[in-house]
N, C-alpha and C positions, 0 to 999 in steps of 0.2 A: 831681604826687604825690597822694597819696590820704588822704585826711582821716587824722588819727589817726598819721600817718608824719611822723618828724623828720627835718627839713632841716637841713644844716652849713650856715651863711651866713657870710661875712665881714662883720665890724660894721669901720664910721669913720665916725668924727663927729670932731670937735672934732682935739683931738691923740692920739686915742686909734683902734687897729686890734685887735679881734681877732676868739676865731669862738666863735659862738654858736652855739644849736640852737634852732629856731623849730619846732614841734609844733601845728596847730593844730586842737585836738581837737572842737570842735561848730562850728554856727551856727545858731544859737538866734534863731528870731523873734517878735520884739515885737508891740504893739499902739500903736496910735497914740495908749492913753491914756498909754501909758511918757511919749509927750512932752508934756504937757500942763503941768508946770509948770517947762519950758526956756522962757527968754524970748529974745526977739530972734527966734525962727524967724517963715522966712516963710509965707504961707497954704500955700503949694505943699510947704514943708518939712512944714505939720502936716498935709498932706495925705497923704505917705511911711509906709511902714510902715518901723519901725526892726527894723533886723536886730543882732547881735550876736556879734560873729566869734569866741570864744574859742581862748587860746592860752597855753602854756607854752615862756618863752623862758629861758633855760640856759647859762651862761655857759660854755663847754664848752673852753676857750683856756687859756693860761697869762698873759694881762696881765689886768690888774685894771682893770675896767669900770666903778667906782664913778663915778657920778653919771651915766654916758652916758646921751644922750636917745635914747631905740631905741621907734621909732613902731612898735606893733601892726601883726598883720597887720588888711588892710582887707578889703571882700566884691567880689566879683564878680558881675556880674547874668550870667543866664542865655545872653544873647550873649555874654558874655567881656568886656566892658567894667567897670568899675571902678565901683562903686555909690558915692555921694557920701558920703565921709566927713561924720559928723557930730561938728563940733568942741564939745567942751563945759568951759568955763571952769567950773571949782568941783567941787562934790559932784553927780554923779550915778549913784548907788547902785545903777544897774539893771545898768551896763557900765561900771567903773570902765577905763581905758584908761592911767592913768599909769605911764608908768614907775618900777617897785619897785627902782632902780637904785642908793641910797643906798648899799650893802654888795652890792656885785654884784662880788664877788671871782672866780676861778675854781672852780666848781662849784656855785656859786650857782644858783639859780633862782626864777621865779617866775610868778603867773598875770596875765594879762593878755585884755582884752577892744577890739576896735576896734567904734566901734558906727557904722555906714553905715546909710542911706538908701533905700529902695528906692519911686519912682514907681507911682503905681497900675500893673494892668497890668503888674509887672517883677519879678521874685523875686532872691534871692541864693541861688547856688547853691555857690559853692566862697568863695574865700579867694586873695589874693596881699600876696604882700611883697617890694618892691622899694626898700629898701634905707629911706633917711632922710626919702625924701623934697622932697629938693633936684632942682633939675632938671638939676645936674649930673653926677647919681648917676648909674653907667653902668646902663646899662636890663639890661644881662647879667647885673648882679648879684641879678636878681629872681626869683622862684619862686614854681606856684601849686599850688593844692591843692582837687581836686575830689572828693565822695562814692565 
């Protein structure tokens, strides 16, 4: 798909199925001072440029999605491979990535950021989203989104 183009996806997590709309409108790159006061990264993490996938995800279904955990879309580097999510416990202000899911009734929406990694040398070029997360998740249920 093409940046800026809404996907119907089917959402399951938990006990809960329904269909969402994943839009994923920029990606926006960082500087490597964005990470500077994240602790625990490693020398090679603070070596990464962070990228920041922005997205609007839209509860587009008739069940009621309150509280589901629905992980952003993540980036893509420039071969097609999967830029290293970067996980971040607390407040970080630059790419907020939690799920705004507390009142995510049908027709809900909201904004959402996945903030990935990128190795010297590697760029993020598109965006995908395949599903939860789990390694369960069928791989078909995924979709990606390039310029």
């Amino acid at each position: 798909m093409k940046l800026g183009q809404p996907a119907l996806l089917t959402y399951e997590g938990a006990d809960m199925k329904g269909t969402i709309q994943v839009t994923v409108t920029r990606i926006e790159k960082g500087s490597q001072a964005d990470l500077k006061d994240l602790s625990g990264l490693s020398k090679d993490q603070l070596k990464a440029t962070p990228y920041y996938v922005r997205s609007v995800i839209k509860n587009v279904g008739t069940t009621d999605l309150s509280h589901a955990s629905i992980e952003p879309p993540t980036g893509l580097l420039k071969d097609g491979t999967e830029a290293r999510k970067l996980l971040v416990m607390g407040d970080f202000g630059t790419c907020d990535s939690l799920a705004k899911t507390d009142h995510f009734r049908p027709g809900a929406s909201y904004e959402s950021c996945g903030p990935v990694l990128a190795d010297p040398g590697t760029t993020v070029t598109g965006a995908v989203w395949t599903g939860q997360g789990y390694a369960d998740f069928p791989p078909s249920a995924g979709v990606s989104w390039m310029p």
